[in-house]
ZATORMAR-157927 format. One record per residue (C-alpha): residue number from 0; x, y, z. Coordinates in nm, 3 decimals. Example, Ala and Ser with C-alpha at 12.3 -4.5 7.8 and 13.67 -1.06 7.14 Angstrom:
2
<0 <1.230 -0.450 0.780>>
<1 <1.367 -0.106 0.714>>
END
This chain:
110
<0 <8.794 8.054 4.074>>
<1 <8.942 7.948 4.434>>
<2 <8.964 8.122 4.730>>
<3 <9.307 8.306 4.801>>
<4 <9.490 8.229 5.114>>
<5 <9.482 8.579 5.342>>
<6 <9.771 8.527 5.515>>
<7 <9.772 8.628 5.873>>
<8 <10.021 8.866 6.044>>
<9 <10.295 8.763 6.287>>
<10 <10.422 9.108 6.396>>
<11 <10.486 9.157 6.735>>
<12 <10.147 9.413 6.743>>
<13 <9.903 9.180 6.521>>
<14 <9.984 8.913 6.770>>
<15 <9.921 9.099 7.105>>
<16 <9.579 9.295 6.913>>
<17 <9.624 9.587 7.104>>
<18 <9.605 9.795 6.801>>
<19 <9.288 9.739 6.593>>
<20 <9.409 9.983 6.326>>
<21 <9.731 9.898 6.288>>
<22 <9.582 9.500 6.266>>
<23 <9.337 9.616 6.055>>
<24 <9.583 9.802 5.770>>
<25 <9.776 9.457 5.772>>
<26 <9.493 9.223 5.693>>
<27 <9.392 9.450 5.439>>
<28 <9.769 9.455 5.326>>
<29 <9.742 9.067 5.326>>
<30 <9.391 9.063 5.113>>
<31 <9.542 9.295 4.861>>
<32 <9.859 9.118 4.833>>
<33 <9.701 8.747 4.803>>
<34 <9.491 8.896 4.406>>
<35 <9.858 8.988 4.322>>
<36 <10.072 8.755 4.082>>
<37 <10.393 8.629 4.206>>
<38 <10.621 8.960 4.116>>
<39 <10.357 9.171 4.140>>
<40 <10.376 9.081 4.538>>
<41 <10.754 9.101 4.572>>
<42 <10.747 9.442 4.419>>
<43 <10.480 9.537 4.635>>
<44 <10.646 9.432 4.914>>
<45 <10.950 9.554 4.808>>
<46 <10.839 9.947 4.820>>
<47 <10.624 9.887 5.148>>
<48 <11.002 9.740 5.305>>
<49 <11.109 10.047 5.147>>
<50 <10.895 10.312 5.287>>
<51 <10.949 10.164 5.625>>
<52 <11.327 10.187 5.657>>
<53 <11.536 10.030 5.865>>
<54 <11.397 9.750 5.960>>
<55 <11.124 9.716 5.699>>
<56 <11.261 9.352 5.552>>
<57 <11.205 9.194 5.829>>
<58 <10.824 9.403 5.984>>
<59 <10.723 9.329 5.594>>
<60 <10.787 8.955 5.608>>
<61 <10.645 8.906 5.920>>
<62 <10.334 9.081 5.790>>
<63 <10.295 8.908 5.462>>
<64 <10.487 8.583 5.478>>
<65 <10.673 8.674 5.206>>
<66 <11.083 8.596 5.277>>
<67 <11.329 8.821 5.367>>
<68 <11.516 8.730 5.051>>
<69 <11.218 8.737 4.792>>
<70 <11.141 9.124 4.915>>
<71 <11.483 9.179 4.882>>
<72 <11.490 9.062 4.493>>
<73 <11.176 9.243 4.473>>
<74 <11.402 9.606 4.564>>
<75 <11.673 9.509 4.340>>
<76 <11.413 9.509 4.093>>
<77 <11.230 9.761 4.173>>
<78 <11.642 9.974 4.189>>
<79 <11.654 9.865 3.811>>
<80 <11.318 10.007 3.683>>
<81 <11.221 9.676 3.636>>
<82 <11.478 9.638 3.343>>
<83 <11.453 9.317 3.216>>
<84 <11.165 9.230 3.390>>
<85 <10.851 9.076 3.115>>
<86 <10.562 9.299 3.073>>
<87 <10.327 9.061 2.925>>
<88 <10.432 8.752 3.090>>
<89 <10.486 8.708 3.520>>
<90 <10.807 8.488 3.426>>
<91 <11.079 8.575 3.218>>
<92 <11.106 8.341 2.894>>
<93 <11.275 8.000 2.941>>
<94 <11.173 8.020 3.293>>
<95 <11.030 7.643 3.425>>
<96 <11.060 7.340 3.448>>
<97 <11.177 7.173 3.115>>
<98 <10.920 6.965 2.889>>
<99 <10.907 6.569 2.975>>
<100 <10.807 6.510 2.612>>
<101 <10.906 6.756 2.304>>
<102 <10.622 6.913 2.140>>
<103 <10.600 6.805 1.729>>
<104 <10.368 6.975 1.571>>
<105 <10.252 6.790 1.220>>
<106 <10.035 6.913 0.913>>
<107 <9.742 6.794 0.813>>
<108 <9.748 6.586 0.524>>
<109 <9.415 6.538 0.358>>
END
């Protein structure tokens, strides 16, 4: 299996490492969030922006490079209970790109 990309902070603090906790809670932020699916990270990032407060959109995407607009989906979400949201699947069905070629599927004949 490949390595994940850890993505590396750009918050104001992470960048002048004067705090080596505060660095260290947002790598560790960044190494849990890069084993997470695609929704599984907006949601994640989502209740972190959340916890935060004002301001938290913005601290968040600068921590994981996630966008503004993808942790904002990811409270809207998050608001609904996740209604509508697959369980077993990370995209909703129909979601994609459509097939270049349909699929036929034919019977054996012996």
């Amino acid at each position: 299996m490949p390595q994940a990309t850890i993505h590396a902070c750009e918050c104001a603090v992470c960048q002048a490492q004067k705090v080596p906790e505060t660095m260290r809670t947002h790598h560790l932020m960044n190494v849990f969030i890069s084993r997470l699916d695609e929704q599984e990270r907006r949601w994640y990032a989502a209740l972190e922006a959340t916890k935060v407060g004002h301001g938290g959109l913005e601290l968040i995407a600068q921590i994981t490079g996630l966008h503004v607009n993808t942790i904002r989906r990811g409270q809207a979400e998050l608001s609904d209970d996740l209604a509508g949201r697959p369980q077993e699947r990370v995209r909703v069905e129909g979601g994609g790109r459509p097939a270049l070629e349909k699929k036929v599927l034919s019977s054996k004949q012996s």
